[in-house]
One Martini backbone bead per residue (centre of mass of N, CA, C, O) as a GRO file, in nm:
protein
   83
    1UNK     BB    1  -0.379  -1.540  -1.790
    2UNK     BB    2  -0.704  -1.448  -1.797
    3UNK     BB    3  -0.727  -1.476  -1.509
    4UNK     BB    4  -0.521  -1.264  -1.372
    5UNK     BB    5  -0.630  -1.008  -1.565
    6UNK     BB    6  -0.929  -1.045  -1.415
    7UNK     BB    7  -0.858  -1.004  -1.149
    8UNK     BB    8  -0.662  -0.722  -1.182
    9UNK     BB    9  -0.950  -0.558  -1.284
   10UNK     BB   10  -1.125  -0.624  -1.014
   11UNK     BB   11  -0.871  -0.460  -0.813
   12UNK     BB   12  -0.896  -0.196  -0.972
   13UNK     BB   13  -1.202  -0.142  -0.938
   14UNK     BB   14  -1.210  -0.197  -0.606
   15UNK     BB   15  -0.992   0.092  -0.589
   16UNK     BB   16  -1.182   0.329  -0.728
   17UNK     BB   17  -1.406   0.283  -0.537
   18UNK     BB   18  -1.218   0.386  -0.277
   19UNK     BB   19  -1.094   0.598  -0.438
   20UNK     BB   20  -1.386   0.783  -0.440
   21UNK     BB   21  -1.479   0.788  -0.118
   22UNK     BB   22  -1.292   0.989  -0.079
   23UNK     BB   23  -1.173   1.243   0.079
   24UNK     BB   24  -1.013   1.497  -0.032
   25UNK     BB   25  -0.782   1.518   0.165
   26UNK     BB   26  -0.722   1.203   0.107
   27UNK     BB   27  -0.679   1.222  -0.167
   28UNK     BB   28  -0.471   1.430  -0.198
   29UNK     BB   29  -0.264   1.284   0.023
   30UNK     BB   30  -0.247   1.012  -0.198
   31UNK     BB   31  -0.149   1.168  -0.445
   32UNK     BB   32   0.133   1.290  -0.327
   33UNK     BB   33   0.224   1.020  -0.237
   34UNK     BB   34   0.276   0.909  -0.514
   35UNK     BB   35   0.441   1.112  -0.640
   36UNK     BB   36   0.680   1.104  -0.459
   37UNK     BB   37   0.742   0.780  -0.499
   38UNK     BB   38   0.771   0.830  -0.805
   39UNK     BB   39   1.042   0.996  -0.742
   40UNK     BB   40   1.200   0.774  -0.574
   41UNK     BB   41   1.165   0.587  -0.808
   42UNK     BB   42   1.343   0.738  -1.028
   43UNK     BB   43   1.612   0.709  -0.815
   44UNK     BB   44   1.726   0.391  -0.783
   45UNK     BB   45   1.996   0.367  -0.888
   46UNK     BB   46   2.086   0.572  -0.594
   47UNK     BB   47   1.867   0.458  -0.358
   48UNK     BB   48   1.741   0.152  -0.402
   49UNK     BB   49   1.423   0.244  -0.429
   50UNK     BB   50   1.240   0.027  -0.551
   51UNK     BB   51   0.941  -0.114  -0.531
   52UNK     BB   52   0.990  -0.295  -0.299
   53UNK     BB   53   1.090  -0.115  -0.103
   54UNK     BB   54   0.871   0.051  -0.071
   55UNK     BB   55   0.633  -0.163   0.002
   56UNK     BB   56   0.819  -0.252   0.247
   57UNK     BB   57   0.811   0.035   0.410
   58UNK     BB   58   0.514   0.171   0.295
   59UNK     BB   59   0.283  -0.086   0.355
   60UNK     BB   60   0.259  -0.071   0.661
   61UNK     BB   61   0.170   0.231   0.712
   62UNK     BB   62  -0.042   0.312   0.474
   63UNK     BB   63  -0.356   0.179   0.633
   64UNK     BB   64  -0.435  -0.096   0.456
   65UNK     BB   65  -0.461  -0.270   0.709
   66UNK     BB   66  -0.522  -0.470   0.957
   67UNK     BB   67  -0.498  -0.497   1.286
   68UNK     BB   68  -0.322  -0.775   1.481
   69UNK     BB   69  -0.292  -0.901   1.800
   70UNK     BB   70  -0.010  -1.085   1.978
   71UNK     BB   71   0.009  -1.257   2.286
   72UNK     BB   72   0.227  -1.377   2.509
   73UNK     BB   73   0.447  -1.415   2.730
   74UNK     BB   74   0.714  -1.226   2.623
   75UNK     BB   75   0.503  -1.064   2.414
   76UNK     BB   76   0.429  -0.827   2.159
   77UNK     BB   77   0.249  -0.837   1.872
   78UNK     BB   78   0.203  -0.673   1.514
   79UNK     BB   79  -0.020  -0.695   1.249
   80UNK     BB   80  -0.075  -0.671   0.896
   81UNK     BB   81  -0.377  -0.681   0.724
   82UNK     BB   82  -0.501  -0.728   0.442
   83UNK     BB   83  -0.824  -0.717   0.286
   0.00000   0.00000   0.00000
């Protein structure tokens, strides 16, 4: 357990110089954003969107990893991998 959250202060640490780092107006945005997410999860009792499903709907498109193409013989898929 003590080893989880030395990991957790780790990434929160890591987390704090990333968005310390950002543009002002990238930052405003990020604050906004986080805002909203916790407003609408505030009323999940009515709206169903737990954390969990706000992390499915807003964590591909959040920007938040690397895309990767992956392309077959029938089809092109794009993959999003967290850094």
């Amino acid at each position: 357990m003590v080893v989880a959250h030395h990991a957790m202060s780790q990434r929160a640490f890591a987390l704090r110089a990333v968005v310390a780092k950002l543009p002002l107006e990238r930052y405003a945005l990020l604050r906004y954003l986080i805002e909203f997410l916790t407003d609408v999860h505030a009323f999940a009792h009515h709206n169903q969107m737990t954390s969990s499903n706000l992390a499915i709907v807003f964590g591909p498109v959040s920007g938040g990893g690397r895309r990767r193409v992956t392309r077959s013989c029938t089809h092109t898929t794009t993959h999003n991998t967290t850094l």
